[in-house]
C-alpha positions in Angstrom: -20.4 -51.8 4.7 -18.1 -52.0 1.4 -16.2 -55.3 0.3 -14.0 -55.8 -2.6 -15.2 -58.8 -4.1 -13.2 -60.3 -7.2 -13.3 -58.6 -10.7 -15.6 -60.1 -13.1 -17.6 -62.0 -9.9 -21.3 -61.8 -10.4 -23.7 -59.6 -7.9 -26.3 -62.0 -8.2 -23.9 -65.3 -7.0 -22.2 -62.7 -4.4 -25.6 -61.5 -2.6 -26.6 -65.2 -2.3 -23.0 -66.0 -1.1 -24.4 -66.6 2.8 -23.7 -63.3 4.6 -26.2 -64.0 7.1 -26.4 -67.8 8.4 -29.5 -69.6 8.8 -31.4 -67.7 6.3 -33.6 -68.3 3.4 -32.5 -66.3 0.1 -34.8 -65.4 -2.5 -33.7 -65.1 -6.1 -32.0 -62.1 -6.7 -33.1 -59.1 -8.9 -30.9 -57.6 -10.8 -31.6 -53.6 -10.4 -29.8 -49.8 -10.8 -28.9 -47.6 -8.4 -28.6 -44.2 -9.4 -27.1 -45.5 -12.6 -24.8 -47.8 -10.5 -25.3 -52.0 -10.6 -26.9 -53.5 -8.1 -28.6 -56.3 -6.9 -31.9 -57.3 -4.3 -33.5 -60.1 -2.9 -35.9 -60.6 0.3 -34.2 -63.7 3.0 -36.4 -64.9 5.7 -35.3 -66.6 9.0 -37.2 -68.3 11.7 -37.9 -64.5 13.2 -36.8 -62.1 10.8 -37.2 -61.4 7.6 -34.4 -59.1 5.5 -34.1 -57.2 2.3 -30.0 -57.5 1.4 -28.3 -55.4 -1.6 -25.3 -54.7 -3.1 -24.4 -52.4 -5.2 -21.3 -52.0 -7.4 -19.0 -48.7 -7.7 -15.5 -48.6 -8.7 -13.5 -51.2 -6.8 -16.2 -51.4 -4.0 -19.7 -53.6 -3.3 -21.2 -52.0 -0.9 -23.7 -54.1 1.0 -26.8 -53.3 2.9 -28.8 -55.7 5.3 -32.1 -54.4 6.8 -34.0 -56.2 8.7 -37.7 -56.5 10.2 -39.5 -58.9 12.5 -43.0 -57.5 11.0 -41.9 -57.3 7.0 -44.6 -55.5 5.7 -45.2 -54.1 1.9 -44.8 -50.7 3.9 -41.3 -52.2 5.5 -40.2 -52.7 2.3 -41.2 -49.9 0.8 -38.9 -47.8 3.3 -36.3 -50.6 3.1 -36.0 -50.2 -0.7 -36.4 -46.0 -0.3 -32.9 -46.5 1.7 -31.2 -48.8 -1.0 -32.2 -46.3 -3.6 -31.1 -43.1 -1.7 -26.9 -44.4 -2.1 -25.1 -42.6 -4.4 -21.6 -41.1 -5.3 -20.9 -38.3 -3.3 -19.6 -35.2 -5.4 -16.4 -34.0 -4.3 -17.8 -31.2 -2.7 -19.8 -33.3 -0.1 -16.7 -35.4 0.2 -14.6 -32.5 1.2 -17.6 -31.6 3.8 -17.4 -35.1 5.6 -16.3 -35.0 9.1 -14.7 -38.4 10.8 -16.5 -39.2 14.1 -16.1 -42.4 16.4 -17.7 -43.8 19.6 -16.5 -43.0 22.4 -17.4 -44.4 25.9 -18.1 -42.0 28.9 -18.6 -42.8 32.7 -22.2 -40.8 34.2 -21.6 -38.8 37.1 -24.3 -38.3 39.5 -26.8 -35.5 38.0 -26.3 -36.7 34.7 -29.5 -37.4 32.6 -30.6 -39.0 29.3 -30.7 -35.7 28.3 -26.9 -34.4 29.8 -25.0 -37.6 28.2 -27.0 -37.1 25.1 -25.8 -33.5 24.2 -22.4 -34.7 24.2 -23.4 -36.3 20.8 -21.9 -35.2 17.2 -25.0 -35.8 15.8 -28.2 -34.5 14.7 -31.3 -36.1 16.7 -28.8 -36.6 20.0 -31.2 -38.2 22.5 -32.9 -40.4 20.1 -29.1 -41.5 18.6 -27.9 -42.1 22.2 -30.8 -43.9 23.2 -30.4 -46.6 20.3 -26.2 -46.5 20.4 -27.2 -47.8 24.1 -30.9 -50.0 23.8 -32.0 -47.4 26.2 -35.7 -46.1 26.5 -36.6 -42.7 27.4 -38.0 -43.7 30.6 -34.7 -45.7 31.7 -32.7 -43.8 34.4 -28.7 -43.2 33.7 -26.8 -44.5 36.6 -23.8 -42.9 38.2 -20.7 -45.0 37.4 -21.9 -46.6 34.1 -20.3 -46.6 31.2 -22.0 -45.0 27.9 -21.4 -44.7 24.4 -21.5 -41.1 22.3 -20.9 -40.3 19.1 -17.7 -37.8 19.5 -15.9 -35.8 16.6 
């Protein structure tokens, strides 16, 4: 998500602010992102363990908070590959962006993971619907429950 924090505040002091309770916070490292300012530290709680960033353009600190119950040099790695991939969109890709929401639909019988699922606006359908949901692949979809999809 993006914030607006107050001009002149520090990344460091505003990373360590508390935006997860209950949570240890390492010392922040002070990093770049794509040429943008940004800031990283590891916190650890009694089950998970998080990398947290924010990163600085224009008016906006935009904020990521990843987490892991198994935090692994190998989780981190991929955590940090995601904090590094943010950049500023050209104006081209801005003007390519389409809006979507969730929406909530009610199965009828006959429908199946697989029928709800290619009602999604997304790439990778079944595997988005199945996580928008905390649904398995082996979890039946019952007539008269209500379901989330990603619709334009």
């Amino acid at each position: 998500d993006s914030v607006t924090i107050p001009d002149g505040s520090d990344l460091g002091s505003f990373l360590a602010s508390g935006w997860i309770e209950g949570v240890r916070i390492g010392k922040p490292e002070t990093i770049a992102i794509n040429g943008l300012p940004a800031v990283t530290t590891i916190a650890r709680g009694d089950e998970w363990t998080f990398r947290l960033a924010a990163i600085q353009l224009g008016q906006a600190t935009y904020r990521f908070i990843l987490a892991a119950r198994s935090f692994t040099p190998e989780v981190d790695r991929q955590f940090m590959q995601a904090i590094e991939s943010f950049r500023k969109l050209s104006p081209s890709e801005i003007a390519g962006v389409r809006q979507t929401r969730i929406a909530l639909v009610t199965a009828k019988p006959g429908d199946t993971l697989d029928t709800l699922a290619s009602r999604m606006a997304t790439d990778r359908p079944v595997e988005r619907f199945q996580v928008l949901n905390a649904i398995d692949r082996t979890s039946p979809v019952k007539a008269g429950t209500t379901y989330k999809v990603v619709a334009e």
